[in-house]
C-alpha angles and dihedrals in degrees: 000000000000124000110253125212121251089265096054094035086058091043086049087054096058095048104115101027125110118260091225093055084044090055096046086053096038087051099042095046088045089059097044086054089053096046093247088299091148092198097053098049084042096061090037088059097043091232120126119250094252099051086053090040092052084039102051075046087064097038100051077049091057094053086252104141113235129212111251118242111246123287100275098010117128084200 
C-alpha cells in the first residue's frame, strides 16, 4: 500500500458510504463553518437556496441538529 495525501486519504475514507449520509455531513459541517448563514454555504457548496433550505427541512425532520442562521439573518 502507498501512502495517500491528506486529500486521498480523506476521499479513501468516504468509499463505501452512502451519498445521501456524504452530503448530510458535507451540508451540516458547511453551515457550522459558516456559522448557519444558509447563502453562504450555499454558494460555498455550489447548491442553490432552495435546494439547502428543502434539504435543513429533511434533516430537522430526521432529528439531525442543524446549525441556526445568523441573529437577524432571513436566510
Amino acid at each position: 500500500m502507498h501512502d495517500l495525501d491528506p486529500e486521498h486519504a480523506a476521499v479513501e475514507q468516504l468509499v463505501g458510504l452512502p451519498v445521501a449520509d456524504v452530503e448530510r455531513d458535507l451540508i451540516l459541517a458547511t453551515l457550522r463553518e459558516t456559522g448557519g448563514n444558509r447563502t453562504h454555504a450555499a454558494n460555498l457548496l455550489g447548491i442553490a437556496i432552495r435546494t439547502l433550505r428543502n434539504k435543513i427541512n429533511s434533516y430537522g425532520a430526521e432529528g439531525y441538529e442543524v446549525p441556526e442562521p445568523p441573529q437577524g439573518s432571513v436566510s
